[in-house]
C-alpha positions as CSV (number, residue, x, y, z in Angstrom):
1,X,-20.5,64.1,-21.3
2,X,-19.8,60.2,-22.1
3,X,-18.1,59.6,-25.2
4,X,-17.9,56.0,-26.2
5,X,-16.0,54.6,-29.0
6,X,-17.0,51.6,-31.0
7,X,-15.1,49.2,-33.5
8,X,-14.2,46.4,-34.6
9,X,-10.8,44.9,-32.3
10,X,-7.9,46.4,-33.9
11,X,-9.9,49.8,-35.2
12,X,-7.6,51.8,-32.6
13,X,-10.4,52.4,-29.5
14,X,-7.7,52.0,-26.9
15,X,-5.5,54.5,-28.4
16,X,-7.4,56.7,-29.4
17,X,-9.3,56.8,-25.9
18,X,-6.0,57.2,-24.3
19,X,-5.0,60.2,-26.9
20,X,-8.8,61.8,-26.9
21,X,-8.9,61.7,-23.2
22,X,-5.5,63.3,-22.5
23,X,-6.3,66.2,-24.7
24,X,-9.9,66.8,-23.9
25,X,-9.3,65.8,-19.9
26,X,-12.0,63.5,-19.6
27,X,-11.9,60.6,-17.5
28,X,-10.4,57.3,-19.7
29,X,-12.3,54.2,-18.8
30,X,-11.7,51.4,-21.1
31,X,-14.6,48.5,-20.8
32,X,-12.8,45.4,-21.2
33,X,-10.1,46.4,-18.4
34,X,-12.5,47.5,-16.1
35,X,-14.3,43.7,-16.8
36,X,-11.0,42.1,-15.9
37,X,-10.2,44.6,-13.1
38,X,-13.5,43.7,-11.1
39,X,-13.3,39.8,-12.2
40,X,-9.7,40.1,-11.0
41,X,-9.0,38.0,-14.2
42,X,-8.0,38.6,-17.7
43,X,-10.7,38.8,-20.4
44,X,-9.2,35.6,-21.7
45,X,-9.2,33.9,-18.7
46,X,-12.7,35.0,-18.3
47,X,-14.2,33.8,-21.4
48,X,-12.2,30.5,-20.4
49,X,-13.5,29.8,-17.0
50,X,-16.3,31.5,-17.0
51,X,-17.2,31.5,-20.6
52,X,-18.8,34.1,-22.8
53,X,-22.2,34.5,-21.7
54,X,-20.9,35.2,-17.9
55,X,-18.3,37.9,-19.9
56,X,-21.5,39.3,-22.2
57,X,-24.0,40.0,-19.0
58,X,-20.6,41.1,-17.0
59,X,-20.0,43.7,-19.7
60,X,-23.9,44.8,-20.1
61,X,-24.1,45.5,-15.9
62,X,-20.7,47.5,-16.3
63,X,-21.7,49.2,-19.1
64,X,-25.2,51.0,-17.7
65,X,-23.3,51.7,-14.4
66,X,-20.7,53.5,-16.1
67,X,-23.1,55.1,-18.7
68,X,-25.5,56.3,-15.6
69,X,-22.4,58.4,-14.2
70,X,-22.6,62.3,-14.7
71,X,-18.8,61.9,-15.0
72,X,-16.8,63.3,-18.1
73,X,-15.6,60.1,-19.6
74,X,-14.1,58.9,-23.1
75,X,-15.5,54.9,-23.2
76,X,-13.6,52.3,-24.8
77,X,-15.6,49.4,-25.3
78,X,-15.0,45.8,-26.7
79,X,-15.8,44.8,-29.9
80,X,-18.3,42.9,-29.0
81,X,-20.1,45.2,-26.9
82,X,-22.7,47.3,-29.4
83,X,-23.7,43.4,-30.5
84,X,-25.7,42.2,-27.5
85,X,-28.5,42.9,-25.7
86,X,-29.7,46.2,-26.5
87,X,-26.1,48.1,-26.5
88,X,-26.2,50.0,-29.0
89,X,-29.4,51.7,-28.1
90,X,-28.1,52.4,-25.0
91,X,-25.1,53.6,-25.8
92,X,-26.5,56.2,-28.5
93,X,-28.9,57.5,-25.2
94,X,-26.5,58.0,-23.3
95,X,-23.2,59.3,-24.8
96,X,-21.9,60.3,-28.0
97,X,-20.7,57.6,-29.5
98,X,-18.1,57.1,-32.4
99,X,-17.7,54.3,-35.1
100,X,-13.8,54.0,-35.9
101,X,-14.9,52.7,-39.3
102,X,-11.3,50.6,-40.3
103,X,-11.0,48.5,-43.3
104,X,-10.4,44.9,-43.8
105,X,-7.3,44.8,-44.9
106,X,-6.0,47.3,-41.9
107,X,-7.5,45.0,-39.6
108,X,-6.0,41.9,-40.6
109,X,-2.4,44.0,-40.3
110,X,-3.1,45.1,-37.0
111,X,-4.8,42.1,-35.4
112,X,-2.4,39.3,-36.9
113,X,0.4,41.3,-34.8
114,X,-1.4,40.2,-31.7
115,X,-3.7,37.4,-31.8
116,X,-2.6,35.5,-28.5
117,X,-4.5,38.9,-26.9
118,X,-7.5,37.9,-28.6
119,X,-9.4,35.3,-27.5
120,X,-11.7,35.4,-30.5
121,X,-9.1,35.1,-33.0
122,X,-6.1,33.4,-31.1
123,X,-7.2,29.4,-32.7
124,X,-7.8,31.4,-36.4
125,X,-4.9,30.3,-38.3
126,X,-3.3,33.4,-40.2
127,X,-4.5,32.0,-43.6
128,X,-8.2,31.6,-42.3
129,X,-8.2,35.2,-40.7
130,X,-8.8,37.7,-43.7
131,X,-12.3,35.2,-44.0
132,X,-13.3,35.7,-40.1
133,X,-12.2,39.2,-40.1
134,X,-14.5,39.9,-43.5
135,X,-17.2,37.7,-42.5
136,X,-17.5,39.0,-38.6
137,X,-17.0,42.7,-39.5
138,X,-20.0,41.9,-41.7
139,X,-22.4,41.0,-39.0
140,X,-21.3,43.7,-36.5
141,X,-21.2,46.6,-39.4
142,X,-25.4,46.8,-39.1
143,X,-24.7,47.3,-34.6
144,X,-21.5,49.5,-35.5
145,X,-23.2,51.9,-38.2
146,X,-25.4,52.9,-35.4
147,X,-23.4,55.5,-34.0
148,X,-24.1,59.0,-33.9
149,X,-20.8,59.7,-35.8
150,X,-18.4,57.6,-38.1
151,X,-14.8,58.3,-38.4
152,X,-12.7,56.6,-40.9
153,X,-9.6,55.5,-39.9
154,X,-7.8,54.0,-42.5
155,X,-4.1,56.0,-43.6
156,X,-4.7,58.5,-40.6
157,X,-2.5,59.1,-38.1
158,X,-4.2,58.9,-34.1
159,X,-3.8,62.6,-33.7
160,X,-5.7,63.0,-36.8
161,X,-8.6,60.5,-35.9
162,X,-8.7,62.5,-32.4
163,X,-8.8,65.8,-34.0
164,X,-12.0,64.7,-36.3
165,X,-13.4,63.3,-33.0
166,X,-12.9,66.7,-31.5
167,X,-14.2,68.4,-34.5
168,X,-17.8,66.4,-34.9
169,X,-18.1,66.6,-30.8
170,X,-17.7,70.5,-31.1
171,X,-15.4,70.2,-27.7
């Protein structure tokens, strides 16, 4: 079984993969650090040199091999990721997949904490982030809502979030 988890960047799909996969024993293969692992470059090094449509089609080739595996896995994937191509579809085919549904204003507290990370957000000046975050989160909501299972994550501990994972998976 292939669990993937989707959000928005600062929803908690890293940790929570790394929590959910430790408990369950499942495989943890986050997308964006596999990119960079095979690139042999950071992801925003790659959306530098090689810009974002090279990162986009990088991440859609990685994305069916890994989804093609018979493998137990929990999938971290990049923002981004449900958005393009036909991702999302895919996705929902072949794994279970889990929206970390987080709110605005959570976002902005997370993300602010570590923008030089982010390439999408590192030039967004801290006053002009609450408006990108509202307005992006907006446009990849429809791609996100997709999933099979939605998990709020707002006021919840990891463990918590993991547990309701757990609970709507019947593992």
């Amino acid at each position: 079984m292939i669990i993937s988890l989707v959000g928005y960047m600062g929803s908690g799909k890293s940790h929570i993969s790394k929590i959910l996969s430790d408990k369950i024993d499942f495989k943890l293969i986050d997308l964006d650090r596999e990119i960079s692992r095979r690139n042999k470059l950071t992801i925003p090094e790659i959306f530098e040199k090689k810009g974002e449509i090279y990162f986009r089609k990088q991440e859609r080739e990685i994305l069916e091999e890994l989804l093609a595996t018979e493998e137990n896995i929990v999938l971290s994937l990049g923002g981004g990721t449900p958005v393009y191509y036909n991702n999302m579809e895919i996705i929902n085919h072949n794994s279970k997949s889990v929206f970390l549904r987080t709110s605005i204003n959570t976002l902005i507290e997370r993300i602010s904490k570590q923008k030089e990370k982010r390439p999408l957000i590192a030039n967004i000046s801290d006053e002009n982030l609450p408006e990108f975050i509202a307005k992006h989160l907006f446009e990849r909501n429809e791609f996100y809502s997709k999933a099979q299972f939605i998990i709020g994550t707002d006021s919840k501990e990891p463990e918590e979030i993991m547990n309701e994972i757990i609970e709507k998976l019947y593992l």
